[in-house]
PAKOL-313537 format. One line per field, with one value per residue (C-alpha): residue number from 1; residue in three letters; x, y, z. Coordinates in steps of 0.05 Angstrom, whole numbers, plus 32768, in hexadecimal, padded with zeros to 4 digits. Each point is the difference from the previous one (the first is absolute). Layout:
BEGIN
num <- c(NUM ...)
residu <- c(ALA ...)
xx <- c(X ...)
yy <- c(Y ...)
zz <- c(Z ...)
END
This chain:
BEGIN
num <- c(1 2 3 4 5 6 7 8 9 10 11 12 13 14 15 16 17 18 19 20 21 22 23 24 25 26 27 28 29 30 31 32 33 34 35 36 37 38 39 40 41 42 43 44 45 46 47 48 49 50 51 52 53 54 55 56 57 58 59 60 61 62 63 64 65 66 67 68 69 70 71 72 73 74 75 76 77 78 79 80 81 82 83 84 85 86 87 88 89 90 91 92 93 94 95 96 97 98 99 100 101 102 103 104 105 106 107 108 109 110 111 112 113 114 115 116 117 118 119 120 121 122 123 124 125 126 127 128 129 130 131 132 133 134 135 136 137 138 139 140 141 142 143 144)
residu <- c(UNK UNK UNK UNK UNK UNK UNK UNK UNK UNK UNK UNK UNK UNK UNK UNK UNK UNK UNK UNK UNK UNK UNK UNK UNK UNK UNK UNK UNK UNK UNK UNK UNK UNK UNK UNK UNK UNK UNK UNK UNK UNK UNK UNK UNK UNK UNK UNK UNK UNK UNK UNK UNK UNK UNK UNK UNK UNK UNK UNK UNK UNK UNK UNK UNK UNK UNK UNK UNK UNK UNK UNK UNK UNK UNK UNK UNK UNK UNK UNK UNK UNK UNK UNK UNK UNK UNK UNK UNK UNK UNK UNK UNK UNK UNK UNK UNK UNK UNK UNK UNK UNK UNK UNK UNK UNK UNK UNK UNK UNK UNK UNK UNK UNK UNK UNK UNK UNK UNK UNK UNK UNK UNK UNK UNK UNK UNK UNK UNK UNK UNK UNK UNK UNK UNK UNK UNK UNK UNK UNK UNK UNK UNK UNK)
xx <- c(8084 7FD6 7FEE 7FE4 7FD1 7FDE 8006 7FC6 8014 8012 7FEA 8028 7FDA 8038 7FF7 8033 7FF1 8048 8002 804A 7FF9 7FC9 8025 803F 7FD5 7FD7 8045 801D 7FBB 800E 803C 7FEC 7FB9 7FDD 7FBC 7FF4 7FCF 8017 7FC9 801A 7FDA 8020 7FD1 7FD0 7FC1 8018 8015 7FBE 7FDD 801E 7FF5 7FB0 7FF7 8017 7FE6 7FD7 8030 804A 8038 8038 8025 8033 7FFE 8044 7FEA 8039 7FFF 8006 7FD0 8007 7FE5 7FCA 8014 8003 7FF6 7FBD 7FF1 801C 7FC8 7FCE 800B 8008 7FB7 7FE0 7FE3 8009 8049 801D 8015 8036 8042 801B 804D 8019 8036 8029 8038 7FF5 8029 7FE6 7FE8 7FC0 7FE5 801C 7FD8 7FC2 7FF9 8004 7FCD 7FD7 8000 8036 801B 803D 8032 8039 8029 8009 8046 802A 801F 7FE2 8025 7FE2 7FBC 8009 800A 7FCF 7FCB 8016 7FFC 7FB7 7FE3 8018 7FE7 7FB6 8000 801D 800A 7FBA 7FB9 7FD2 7FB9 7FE1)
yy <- c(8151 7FFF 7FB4 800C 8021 7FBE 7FD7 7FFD 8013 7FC8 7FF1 7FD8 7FDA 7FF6 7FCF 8006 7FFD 8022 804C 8009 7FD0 8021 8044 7FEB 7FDE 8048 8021 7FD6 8005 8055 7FF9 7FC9 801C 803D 7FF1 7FBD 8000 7FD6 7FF1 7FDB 7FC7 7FED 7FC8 7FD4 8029 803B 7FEA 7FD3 8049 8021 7FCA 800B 803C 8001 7FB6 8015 803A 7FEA 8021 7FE2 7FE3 7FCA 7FE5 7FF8 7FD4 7FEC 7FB9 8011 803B 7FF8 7FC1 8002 7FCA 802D 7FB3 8005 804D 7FE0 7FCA 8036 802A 7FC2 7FE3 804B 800A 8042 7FF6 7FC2 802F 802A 7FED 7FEE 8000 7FEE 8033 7FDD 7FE9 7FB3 7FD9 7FBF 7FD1 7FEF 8047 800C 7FBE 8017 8041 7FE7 7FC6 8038 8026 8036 8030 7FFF 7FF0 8035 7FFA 8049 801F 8011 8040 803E 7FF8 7FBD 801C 8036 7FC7 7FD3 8032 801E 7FBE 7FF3 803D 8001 7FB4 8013 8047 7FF3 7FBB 7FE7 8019 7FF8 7FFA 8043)
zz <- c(7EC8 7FC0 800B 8048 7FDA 7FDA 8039 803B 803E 802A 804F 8024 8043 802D 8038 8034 8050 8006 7FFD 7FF2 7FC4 7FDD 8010 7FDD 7FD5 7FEE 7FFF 7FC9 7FD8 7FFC 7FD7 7FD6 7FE6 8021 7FDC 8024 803A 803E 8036 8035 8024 8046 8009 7FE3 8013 7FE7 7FBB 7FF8 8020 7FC2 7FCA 801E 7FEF 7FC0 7FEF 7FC0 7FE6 8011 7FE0 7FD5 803C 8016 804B 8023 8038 8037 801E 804E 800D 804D 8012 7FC5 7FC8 7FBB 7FD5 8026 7FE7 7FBD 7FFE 8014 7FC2 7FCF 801A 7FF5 7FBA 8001 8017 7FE8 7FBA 802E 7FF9 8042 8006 8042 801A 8040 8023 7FF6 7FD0 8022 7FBD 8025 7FFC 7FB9 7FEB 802D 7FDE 7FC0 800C 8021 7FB7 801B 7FBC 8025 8038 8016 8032 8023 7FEE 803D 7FDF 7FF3 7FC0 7FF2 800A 7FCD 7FCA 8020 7FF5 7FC1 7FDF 8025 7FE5 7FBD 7FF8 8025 7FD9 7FB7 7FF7 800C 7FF8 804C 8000 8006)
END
């Protein structure tokens, strides 16, 4: 598509701890934008590993950070990127299966872009993530 073509490629940062999530989740992202690079984080050491080595030369990017990443609290990972300097400019949108108010209102007092709650189709994800991309690719301009 011609207006790929003006548009930075995109990273997404996905933190999920479940491996059949981020599968389906990598599986929906093929048919909705082939251009996008997914790098999947199945902890909190791993995606903060990443983020390191790229601290002073990270790429257009959104972080999809889940709640419950297998015992490790992801509002705590949250805080960790909003108290970096280097990091606090990422948008974090917060990809999970809670629809509990308290962790909506915790996000978003913990300066979360966004709060999804995970689709339970695989139909439901297609939309999800068409709408997510073409908002994160086209609709708004990241830091670069």
């Amino acid at each position: 598509m011609i207006l790929d073509m003006i548009y930075p490629p995109l990273t997404l940062l996905l933190i999920e701890d479940d491996f059949d999530e981020a599968e389906l989740f990598a599986s929906a992202l093929t048919h909705i934008a082939e251009d996008i690079l997914l790098v999947h984080a199945p902890d909190e050491s791993t995606a903060l590993a990443w983020l390191e080595e790229r601290r002073h030369h990270l790429p257009p990017m959104v972080i999809l950070l889940d709640l419950d990443l297998g015992g490790q609290d992801g509002h705590v990972l949250l805080e960790q990127l909003k108290t970096d300097p280097e990091f606090r400019c990422l948008p974090v949108v917060m990809l999970t299966n809670s629809q509990h108010p308290g962790d909506v209102e915790r996000a978003y007092r913990g300066y979360a872009s966004g709060y999804l709650v995970k689709p339970v189709s695989v139909d439901e994800y297609n939309a999800l993530l068409s709408v997510l991309t073409g908002y994160w690719r086209r609709a708004v301009r990241l830091p670069t």
